[in-house]
C-alpha positions as CSV (number, residue, x, y, z in Angstrom):
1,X,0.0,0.0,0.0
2,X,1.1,3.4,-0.7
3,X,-1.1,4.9,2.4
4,X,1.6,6.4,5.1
5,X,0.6,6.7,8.4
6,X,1.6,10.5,10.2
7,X,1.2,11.2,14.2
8,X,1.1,14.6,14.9
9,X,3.6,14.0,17.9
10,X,6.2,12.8,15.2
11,X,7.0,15.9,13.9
12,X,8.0,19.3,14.6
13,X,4.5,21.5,13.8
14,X,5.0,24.3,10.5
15,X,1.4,26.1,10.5
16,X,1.2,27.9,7.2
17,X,2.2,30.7,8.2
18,X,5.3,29.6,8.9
19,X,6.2,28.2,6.1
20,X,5.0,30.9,3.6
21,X,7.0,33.3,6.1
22,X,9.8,31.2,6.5
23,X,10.0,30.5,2.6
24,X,10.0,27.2,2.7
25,X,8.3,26.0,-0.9
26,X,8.5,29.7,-2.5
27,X,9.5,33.1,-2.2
28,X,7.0,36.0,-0.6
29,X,7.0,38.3,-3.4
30,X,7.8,36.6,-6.5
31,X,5.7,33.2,-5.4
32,X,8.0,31.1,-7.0
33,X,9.9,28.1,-5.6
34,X,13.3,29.8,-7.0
35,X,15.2,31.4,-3.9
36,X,12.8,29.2,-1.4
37,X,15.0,26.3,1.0
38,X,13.5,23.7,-1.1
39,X,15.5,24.9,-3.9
40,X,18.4,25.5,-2.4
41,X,18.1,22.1,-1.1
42,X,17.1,20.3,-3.9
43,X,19.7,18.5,-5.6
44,X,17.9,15.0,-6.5
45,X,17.9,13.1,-9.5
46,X,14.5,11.6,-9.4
47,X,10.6,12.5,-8.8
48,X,10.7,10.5,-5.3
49,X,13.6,12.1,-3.9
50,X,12.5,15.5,-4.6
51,X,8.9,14.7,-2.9
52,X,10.3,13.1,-0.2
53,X,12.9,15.9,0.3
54,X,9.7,18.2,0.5
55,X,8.0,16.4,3.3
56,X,11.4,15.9,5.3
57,X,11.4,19.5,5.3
58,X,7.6,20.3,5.9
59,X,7.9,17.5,8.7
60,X,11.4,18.0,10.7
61,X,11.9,15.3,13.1
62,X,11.4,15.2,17.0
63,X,13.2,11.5,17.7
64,X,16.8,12.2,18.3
65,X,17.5,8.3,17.3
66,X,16.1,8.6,13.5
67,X,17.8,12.5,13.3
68,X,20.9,10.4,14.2
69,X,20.9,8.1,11.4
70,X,19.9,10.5,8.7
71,X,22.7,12.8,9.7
72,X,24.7,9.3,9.9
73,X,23.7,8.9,6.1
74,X,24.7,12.2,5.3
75,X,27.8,12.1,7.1
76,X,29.0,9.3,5.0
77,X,27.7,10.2,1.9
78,X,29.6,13.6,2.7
79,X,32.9,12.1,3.5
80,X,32.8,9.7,0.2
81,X,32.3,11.9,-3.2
82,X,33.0,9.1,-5.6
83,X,30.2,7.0,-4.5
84,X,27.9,10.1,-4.3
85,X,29.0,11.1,-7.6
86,X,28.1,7.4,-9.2
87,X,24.7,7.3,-7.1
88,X,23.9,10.7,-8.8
89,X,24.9,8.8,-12.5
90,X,23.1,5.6,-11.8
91,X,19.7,7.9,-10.4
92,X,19.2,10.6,-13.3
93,X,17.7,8.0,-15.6
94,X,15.7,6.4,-13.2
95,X,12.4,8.4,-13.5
96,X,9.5,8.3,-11.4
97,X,9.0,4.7,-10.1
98,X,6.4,5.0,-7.5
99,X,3.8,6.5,-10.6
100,X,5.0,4.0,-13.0
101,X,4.5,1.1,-10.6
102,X,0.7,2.8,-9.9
103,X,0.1,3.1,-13.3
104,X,0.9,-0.7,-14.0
105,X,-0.8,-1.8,-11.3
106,X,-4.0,0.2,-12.6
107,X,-3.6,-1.3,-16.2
108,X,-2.6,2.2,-18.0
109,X,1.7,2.0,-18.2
110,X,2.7,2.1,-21.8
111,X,5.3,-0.4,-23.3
112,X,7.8,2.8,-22.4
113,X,7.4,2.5,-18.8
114,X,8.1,-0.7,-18.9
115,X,10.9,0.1,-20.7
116,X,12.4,2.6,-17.9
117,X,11.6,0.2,-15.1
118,X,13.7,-3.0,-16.6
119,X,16.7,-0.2,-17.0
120,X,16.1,0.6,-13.2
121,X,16.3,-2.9,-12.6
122,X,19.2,-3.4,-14.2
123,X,21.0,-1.3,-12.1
124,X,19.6,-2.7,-8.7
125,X,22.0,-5.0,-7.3
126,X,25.0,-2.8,-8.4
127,X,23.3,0.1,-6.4
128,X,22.2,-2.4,-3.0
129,X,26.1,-3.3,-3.0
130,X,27.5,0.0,-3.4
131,X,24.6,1.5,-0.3
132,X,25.3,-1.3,2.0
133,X,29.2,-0.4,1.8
134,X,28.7,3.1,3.2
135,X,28.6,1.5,6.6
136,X,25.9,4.4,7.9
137,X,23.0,2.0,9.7
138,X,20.1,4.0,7.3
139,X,22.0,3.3,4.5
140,X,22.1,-0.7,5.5
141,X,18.1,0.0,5.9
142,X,17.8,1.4,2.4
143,X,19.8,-1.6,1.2
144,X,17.5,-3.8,2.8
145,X,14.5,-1.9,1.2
146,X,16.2,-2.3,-2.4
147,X,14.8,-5.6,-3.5
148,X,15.9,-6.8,-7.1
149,X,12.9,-8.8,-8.7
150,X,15.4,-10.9,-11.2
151,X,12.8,-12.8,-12.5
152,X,10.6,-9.9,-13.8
153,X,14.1,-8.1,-15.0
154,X,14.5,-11.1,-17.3
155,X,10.9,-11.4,-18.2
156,X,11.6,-7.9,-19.5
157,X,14.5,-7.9,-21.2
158,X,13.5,-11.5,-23.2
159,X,10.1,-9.8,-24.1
160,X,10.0,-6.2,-24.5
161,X,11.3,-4.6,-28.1
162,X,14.0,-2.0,-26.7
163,X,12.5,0.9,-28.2
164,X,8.5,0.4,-28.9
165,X,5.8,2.8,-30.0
166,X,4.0,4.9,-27.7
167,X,0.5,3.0,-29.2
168,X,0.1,0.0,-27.1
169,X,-2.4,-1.5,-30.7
170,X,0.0,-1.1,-33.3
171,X,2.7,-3.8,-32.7
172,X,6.0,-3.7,-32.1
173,X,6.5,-4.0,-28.6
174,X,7.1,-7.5,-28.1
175,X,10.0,-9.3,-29.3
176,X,9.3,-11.7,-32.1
177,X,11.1,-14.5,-30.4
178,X,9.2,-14.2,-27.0
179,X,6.0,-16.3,-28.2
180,X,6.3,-18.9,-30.9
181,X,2.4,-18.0,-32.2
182,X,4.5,-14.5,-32.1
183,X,7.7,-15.4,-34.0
184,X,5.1,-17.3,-36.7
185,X,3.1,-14.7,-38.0
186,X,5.7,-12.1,-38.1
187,X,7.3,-15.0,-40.5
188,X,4.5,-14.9,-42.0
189,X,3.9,-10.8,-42.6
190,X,7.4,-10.9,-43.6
191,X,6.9,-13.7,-46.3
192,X,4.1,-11.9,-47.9
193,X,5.9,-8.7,-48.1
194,X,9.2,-10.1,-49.6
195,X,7.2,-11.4,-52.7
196,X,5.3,-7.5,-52.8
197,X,8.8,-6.2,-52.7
198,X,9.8,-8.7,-55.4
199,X,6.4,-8.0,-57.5
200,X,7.8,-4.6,-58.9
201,X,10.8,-5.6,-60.7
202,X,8.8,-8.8,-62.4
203,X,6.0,-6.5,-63.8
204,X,7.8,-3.9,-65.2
205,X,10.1,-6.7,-66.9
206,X,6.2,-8.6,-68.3
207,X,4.9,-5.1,-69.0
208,X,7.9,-3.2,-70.5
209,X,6.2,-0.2,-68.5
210,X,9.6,1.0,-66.8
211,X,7.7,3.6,-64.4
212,X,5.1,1.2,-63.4
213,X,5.3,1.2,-59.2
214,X,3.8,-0.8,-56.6
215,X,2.0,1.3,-54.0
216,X,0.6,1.0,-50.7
217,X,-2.5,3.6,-49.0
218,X,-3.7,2.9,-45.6
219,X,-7.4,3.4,-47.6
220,X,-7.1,1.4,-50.2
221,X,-4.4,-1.6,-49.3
222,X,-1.4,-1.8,-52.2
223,X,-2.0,-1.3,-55.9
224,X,0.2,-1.0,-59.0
225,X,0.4,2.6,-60.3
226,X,0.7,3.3,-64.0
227,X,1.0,6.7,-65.7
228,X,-1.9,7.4,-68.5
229,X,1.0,7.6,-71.3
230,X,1.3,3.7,-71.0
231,X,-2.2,3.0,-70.4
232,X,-2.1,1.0,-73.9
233,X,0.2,-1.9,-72.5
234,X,-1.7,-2.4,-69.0
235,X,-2.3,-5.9,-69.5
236,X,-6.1,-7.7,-68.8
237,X,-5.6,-9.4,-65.5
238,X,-5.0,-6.1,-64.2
239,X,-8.3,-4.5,-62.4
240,X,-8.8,-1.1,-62.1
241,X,-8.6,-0.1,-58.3
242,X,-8.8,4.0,-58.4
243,X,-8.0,6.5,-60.4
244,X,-6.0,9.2,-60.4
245,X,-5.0,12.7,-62.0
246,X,-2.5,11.6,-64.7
247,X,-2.5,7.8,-63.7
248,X,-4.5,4.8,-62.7
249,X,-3.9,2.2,-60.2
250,X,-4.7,-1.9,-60.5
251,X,-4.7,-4.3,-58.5
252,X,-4.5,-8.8,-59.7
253,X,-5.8,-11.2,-57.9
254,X,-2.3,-12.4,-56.6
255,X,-1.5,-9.3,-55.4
256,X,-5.0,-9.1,-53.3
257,X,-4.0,-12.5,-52.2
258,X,-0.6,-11.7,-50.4
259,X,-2.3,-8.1,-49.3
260,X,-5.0,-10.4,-47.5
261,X,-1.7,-12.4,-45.8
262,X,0.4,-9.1,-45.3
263,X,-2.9,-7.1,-43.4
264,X,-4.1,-10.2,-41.8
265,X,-0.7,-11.2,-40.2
266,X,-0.2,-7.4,-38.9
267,X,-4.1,-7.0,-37.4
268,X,-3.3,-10.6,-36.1
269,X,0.3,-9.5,-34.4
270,X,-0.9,-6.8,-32.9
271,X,-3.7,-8.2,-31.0
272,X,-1.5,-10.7,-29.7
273,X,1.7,-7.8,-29.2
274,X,-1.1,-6.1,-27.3
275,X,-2.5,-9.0,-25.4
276,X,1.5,-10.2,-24.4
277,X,1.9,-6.8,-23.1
278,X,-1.1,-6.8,-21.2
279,X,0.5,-10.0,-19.2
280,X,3.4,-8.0,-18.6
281,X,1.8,-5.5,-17.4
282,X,0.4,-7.4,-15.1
283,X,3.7,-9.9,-13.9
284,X,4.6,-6.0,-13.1
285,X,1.2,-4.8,-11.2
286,X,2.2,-8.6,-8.9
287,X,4.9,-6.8,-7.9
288,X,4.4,-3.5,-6.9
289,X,4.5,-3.5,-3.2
290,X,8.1,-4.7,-3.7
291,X,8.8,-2.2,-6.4
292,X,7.0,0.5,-4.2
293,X,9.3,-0.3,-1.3
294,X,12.2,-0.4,-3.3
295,X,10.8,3.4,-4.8
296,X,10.5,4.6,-1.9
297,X,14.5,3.4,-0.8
298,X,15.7,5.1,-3.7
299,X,14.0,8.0,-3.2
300,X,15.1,8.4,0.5
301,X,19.0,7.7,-0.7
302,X,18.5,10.4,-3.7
303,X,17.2,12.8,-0.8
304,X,20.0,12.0,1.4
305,X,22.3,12.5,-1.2
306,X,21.3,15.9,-1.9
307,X,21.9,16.9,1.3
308,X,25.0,15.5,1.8
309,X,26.0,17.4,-2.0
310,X,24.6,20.9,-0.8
311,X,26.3,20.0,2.5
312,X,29.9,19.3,1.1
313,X,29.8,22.3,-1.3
314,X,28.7,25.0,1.2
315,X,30.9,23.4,4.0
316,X,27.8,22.5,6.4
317,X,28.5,21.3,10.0
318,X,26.8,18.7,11.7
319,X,24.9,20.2,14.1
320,X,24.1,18.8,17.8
321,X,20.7,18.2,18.2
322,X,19.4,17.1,22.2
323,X,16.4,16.8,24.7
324,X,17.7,20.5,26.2
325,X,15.2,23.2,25.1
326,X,18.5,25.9,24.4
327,X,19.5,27.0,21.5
328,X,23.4,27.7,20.4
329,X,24.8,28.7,17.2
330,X,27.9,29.8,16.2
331,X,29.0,31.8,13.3
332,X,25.4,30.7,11.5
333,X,24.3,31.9,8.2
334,X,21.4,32.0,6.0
335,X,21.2,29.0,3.5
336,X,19.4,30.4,0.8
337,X,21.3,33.4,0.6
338,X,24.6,32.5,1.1
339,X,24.3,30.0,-1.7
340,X,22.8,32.9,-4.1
341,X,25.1,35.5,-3.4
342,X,28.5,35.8,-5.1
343,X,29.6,38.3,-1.8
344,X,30.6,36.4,1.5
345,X,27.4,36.2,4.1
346,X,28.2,38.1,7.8
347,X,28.1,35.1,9.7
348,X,25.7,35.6,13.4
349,X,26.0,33.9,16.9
350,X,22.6,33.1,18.6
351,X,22.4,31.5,22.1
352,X,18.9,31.2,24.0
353,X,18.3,29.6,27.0
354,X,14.6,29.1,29.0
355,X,16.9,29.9,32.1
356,X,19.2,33.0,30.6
357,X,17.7,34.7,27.7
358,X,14.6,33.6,27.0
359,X,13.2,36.6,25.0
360,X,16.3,38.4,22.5
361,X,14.7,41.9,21.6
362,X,16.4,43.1,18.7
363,X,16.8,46.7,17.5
364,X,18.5,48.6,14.4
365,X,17.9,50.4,10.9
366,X,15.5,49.1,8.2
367,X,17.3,46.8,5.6
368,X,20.1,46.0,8.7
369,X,19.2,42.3,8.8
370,X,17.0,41.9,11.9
371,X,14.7,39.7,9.3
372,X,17.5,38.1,8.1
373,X,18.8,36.9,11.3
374,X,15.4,35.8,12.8
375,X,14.6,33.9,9.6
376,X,17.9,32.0,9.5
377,X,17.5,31.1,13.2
378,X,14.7,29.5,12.4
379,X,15.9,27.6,9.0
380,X,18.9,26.4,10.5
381,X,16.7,24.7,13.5
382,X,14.5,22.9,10.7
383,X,17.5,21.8,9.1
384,X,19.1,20.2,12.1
385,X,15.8,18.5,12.3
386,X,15.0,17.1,9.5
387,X,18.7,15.5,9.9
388,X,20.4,17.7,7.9
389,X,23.6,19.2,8.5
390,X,23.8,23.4,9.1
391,X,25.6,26.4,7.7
392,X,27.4,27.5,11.1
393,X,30.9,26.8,12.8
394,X,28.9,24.9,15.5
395,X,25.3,24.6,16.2
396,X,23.9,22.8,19.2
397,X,19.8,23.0,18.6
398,X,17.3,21.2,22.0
399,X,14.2,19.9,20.1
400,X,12.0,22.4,18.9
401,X,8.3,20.9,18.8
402,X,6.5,24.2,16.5
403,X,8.1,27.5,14.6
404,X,5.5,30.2,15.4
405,X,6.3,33.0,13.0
406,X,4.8,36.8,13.2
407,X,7.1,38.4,10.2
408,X,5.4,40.5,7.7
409,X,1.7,40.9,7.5
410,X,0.1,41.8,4.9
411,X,-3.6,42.8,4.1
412,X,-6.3,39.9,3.4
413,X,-8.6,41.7,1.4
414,X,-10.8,38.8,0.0
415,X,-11.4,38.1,3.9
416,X,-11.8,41.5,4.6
417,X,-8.6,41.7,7.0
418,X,-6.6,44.6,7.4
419,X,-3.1,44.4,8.1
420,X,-3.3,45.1,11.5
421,X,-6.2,42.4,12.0
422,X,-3.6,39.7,10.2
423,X,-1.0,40.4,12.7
424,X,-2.7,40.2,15.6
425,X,-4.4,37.1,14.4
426,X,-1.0,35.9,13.8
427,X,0.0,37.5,17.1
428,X,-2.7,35.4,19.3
429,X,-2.6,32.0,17.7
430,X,1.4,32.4,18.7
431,X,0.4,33.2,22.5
432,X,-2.5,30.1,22.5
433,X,0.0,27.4,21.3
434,X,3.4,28.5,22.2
435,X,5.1,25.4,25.0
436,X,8.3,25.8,26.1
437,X,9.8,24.1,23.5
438,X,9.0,26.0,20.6
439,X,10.4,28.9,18.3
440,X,8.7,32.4,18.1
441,X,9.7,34.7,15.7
442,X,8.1,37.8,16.3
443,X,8.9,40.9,13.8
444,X,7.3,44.9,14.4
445,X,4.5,43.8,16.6
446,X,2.1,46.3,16.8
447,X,3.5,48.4,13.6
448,X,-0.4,47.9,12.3
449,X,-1.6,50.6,14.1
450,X,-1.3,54.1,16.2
451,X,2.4,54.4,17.8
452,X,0.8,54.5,21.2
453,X,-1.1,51.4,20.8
454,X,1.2,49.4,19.3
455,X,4.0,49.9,22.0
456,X,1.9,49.2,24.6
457,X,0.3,45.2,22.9
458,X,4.1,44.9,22.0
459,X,5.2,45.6,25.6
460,X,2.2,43.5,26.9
461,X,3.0,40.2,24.7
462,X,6.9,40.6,25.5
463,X,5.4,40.2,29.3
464,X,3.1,37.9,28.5
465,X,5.4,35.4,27.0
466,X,8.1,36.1,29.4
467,X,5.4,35.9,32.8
468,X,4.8,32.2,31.7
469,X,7.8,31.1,33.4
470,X,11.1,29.8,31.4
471,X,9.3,28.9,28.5
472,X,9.2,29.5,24.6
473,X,12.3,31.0,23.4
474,X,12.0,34.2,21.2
475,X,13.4,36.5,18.7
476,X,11.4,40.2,18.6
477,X,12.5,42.2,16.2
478,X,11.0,46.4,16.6
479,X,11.5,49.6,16.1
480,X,10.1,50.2,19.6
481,X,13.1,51.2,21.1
482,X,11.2,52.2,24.5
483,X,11.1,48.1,24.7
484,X,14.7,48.0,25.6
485,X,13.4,49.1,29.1
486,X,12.4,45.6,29.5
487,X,15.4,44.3,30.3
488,X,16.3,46.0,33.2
489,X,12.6,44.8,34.2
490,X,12.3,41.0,33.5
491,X,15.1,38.7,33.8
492,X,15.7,36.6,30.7
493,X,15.1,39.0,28.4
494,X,18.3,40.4,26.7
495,X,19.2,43.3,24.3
496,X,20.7,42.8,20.7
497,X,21.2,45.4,18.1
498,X,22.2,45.0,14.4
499,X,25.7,47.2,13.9
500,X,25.8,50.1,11.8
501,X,28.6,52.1,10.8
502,X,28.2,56.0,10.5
503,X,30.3,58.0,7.8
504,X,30.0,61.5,6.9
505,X,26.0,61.5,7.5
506,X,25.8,58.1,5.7
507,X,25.1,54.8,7.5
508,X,26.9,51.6,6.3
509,X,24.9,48.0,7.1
510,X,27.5,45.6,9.1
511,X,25.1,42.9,9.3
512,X,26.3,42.3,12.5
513,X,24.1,41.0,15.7
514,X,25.9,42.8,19.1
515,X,24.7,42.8,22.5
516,X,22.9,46.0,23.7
517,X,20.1,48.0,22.5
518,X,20.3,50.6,19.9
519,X,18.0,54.1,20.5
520,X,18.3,55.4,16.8
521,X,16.3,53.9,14.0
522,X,18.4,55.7,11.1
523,X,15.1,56.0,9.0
524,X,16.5,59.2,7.3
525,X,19.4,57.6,6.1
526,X,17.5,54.7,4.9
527,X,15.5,56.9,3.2
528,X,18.4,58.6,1.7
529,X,19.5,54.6,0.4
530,X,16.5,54.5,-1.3
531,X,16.0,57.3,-3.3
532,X,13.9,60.2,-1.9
533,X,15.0,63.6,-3.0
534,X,17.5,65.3,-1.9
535,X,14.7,68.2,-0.3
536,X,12.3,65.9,0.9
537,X,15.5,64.5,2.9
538,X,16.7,67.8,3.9
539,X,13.3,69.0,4.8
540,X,12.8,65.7,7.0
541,X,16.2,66.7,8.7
542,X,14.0,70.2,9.6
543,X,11.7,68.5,11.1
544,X,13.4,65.5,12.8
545,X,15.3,68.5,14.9
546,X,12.4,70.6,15.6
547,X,10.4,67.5,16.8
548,X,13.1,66.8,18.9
549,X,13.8,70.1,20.4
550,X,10.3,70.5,21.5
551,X,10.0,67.2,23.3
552,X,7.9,65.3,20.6
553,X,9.8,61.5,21.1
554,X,7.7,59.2,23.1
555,X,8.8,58.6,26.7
556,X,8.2,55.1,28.7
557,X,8.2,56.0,32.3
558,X,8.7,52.7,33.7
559,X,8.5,52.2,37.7
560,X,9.3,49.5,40.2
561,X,9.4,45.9,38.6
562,X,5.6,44.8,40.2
563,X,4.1,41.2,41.0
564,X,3.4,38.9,37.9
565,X,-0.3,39.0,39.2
566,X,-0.7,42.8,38.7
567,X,-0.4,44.4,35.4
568,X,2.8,46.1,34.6
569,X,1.7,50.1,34.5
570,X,3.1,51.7,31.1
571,X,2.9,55.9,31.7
572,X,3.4,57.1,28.3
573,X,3.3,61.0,27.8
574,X,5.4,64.1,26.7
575,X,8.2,65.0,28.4
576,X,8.5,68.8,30.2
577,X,9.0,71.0,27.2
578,X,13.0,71.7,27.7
579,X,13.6,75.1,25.6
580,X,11.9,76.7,28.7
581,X,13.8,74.1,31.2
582,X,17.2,74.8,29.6
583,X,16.2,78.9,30.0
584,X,15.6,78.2,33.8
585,X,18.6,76.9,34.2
586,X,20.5,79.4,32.4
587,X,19.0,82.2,34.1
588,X,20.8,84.3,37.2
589,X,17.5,84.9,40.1
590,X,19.6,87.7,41.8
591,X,20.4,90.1,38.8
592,X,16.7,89.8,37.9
593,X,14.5,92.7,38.9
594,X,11.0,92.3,39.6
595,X,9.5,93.1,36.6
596,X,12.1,91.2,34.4
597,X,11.2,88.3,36.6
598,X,7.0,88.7,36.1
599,X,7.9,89.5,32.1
600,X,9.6,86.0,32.2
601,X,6.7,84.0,33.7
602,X,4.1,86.0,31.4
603,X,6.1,84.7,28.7
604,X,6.9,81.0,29.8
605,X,3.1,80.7,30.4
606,X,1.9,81.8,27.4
607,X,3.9,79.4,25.5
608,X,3.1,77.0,27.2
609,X,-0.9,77.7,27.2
610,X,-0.2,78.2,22.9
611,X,1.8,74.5,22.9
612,X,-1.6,73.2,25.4
């Protein structure tokens, strides 16, 4: 049976969300596989390895024994490239066995996929010999699985023509010497057709008509064609068959007779060809469970394989996967695109830990790479899963049992969802399922709506998740610097900002992830880097400095750290206006005279009552 059983427990959980966010199958914007981990990954030589492949990767593993022996398989097929190389040879011609064996076993395979499968065959106990010498325990298992049905190769190499038709009623896909009624009538048809070959020369020679032919038309069987001009020396046993512009065509009654042999012999070989090949297809259909198991092998060695190529060319490590629920990663970078880029990828640390930091709040520009990092974090985890090996100096990676992603919402129109809807859609399903083993990747919570607002549900998830105890680990991503505070507040959260390098009013993107918090978001900058005017950037300047000046940035006020049972108090509001603070300061009480001093407040107050 091709029915395979799933438990939910077996697997680490990838909602759809997660894998459209995490690119999985395809790209965000384009939609296409192109750029996506699959392709990256994908470097199989047949149908079932690349399906397979894509359900390893939709489905990472949660049983440390069988991530073990896949990485085991890798390992080995990584440290021996001659024997990956003649795998890859002896798989590109294989095809796509698990449909072929279906569609013999449901009476529609042609005489050509019968034709593919005896070459797979052929190759079968070469392949089991070269597997079971790789030593790796899933490779003996694959071995095991690749079972060599001799009997059925040699039925098909005695029976079927090397090359037939792609019509199954026309002949010619049985070889003649197969069946003896076979190898008879073909003796027959051939008989017949030697003495209609032979019947052109004699006529012409009895005739004297040197441009007399014999002719054969699917309509009207074979006739003897002669041109009007020698109409005079057609002799009488001819009978006129059709005629034609400029020429007519006979037929005598010898000639019908070995027609009647030739067409009978043909209609007569290819009901039997056909019939034959139906009994093939059938010795074929008894033996699909073992060619379905033996599909199935294959296509779990051409996946392995794959790995183990993309895993030897980037220079992937074997990563440490255990029953901890931390997370450690050294020097990591982003598989897809370090293998697209011709530059060399700013490799990242990462290290979370339920007891340490549980909850990495990460600040910096637009375009630094706070995406970037979050989403590689969470591709190298389902790689290390799904037993393959990483693109890192050293990853150590406790199961993971679910990727909960919030990255990039966008508007759901046809549901009638607004962007800020989708998020914190996306935002609550994380908070109902998140256990402490899993992933959260959390990007501009709360950018959906007023500044005010969103702060204070970002601040109010970061607590939440964090209140539960040493649970989920998380990377949030925001431009809400104010959420820095929190670490000073709740102990396993932690600050990281991406670097940036200032240079005469220019910003240049390190693409490094540092410890500490960052309080400028460089948005002018960025905006410069992509294009806006040259006024609308100085103009932005203008106002940047005047907001500023007058007080206009947000302020968190934060107090005491308070119970987990009462709700943390955010106090957001305008700071004192400091022009007039800075003036107080400045100003010298005992050289003032009265009325200065009455002139000052009149002023102060009535800038103040303009700004109210």
């Amino acid at each position: 049976t091709r029915i395979q059983r799933f438990v939910a427990g077996d697997a680490m959980l990838l909602d759809p969300t997660a894998v459209a966010t995490l690119e999985l199958l395809a790209t965000a914007q384009e939609r296409s596989s192109r750029g996506s981990l699959v392709a990256t990954l994908d470097r199989t030589n047949t149908p079932m390895g690349a399906r397979l492949l894509r359900q390893w990767l939709l489905r990472p593993l949660l049983d440390l024994g069988e991530i073990a022996r896949r990485q085991d398989a890798v390992g080995a097929l990584v440290e021996d490239p001659a024997v990956r190389a003649t795998l890859s040879r002896r798989l590109k011609g294989v095809g796509d066995l698990e449909r072929l064996t279906s569609r013999a076993a449901l009476g529609v395979a042609h005489a050509r996929d019968l034709v593919a499968l005896r070459g797979f065959l052929n190759q079968l106990p070469t392949l089991r010999e070269e597997l079971a010498a790789l030593g790796a325990a899933l490779c003996r298992a694959i071995a095991e699985d690749v079972v060599a049905p001799t009997a059925l190769q040699k039925l098909l190499e005695e029976a079927l023509e090397d090359e037939p038709p792609l019509a199954l009623r026309d002949g010619g896909l049985i070889r003649e010497g197969w069946n003896p009624e076979l190898r008879e009538l073909k003796h027959s048809a051939r008989a017949a057709k030697d003495w209609i070959a032979s019947l052109e020369p004699r006529e012409r020679e009895r005739t004297g008509i040197g441009s007399l032919r014999v002719r054969f038309n699917r309509v009207f069987g074979y006739s003897i064609e002669v041109g009007n001009a020698h109409a005079a020396k057609v002799p009488p046993d001819y009978l006129r068959r059709q005629t034609l512009v400029g020429a007519e065509r006979y037929v005598t009654a010898e000639l019908k007779e070995y027609e009647s042999r030739v067409l009978g012999a043909e209609e007569r070989i290819a009901r039997l060809e056909f019939e034959l090949f139906g009994e093939l297809r059938a010795q074929v259909a008894a033996r699909s469970e073992d060619l379905l198991r033996t599909a199935r092998a294959v296509g779990a060695l051409d996946a392995l394989a794959a790995l183990a190529e993309v895993a030897h060319e980037r220079g992937h490590v074997r990563p440490e996967v255990d029953e901890t629920v931390s997370l450690e990663i050294t020097d990591g970078r982003h598989p897809v695109l370090e293998a697209a880029g011709d530059a060399p990828f700013t490799p990242n640390d990462v290290s979370l830990d339920p007891d340490g930091c549980q909850i990495m709040i990460l600040t910096g520009p637009n375009m630094s790479g706070k995406s970037v990092f979050m989403r590689q974090t969470a591709l190298l985890v389902i790689l290390a899963q799904m037993g393959a090996f990483v693109p890192a100096r050293r990853a150590r990676i406790g199961l993971v049992d679910r990727i909960l992603t919030r990255v990039g919402a966008q508007d759901n129109l046809a549901r009638g969802q607004s962007t800020f809807l989708v998020e914190m859609v996306e935002t609550a399903s994380i908070l109902h399922h998140a256990t402490a083993r899993s992933l959260i990747l959390l990007d501009e919570v709360g950018r959906g709506t007023s500044t005010f607002d969103g702060l204070a549900i970002a601040w109010a998830v970061t607590e939440e998740l964090h209140e539960r105890g040493h649970g989920a680990k998380v990377l949030f991503a925001t431009h809400y610097h104010e959420l820095t505070a929190l670490a000073d507040r709740l102990e396993r959260v932690r600050n990281f900002h991406v670097a940036v390098k200032e240079w005469n009013d220019e910003i240049i993107f390190l693409h490094k992830v540092r410890p500490g918090g960052t309080d400028r978001s460089y948005g002018i900058q960025v905006a410069r880097l992509a294009g806006l005017p040259p006024s609308v950037i100085e103009r932005a300047k203008t106002i940047l400095a005047e907001l500023l000046s007058e007080g206009a940035e947000l302020s968190v006020a934060l107090g005491p750290a308070v119970p987990a049972s009462a709700p943390a108090q955010l106090a957001l509001f305008p700071p004192a206006p400091e022009p007039i603070l800075r003036e107080l300061a400045q100003l010298d009480v005992g050289s003032l005279t009265p009325l200065q001093a009455l002139n000052l407040l009149a002023d102060w107050q009535q800038r103040l009552r303009t700004r109210a």
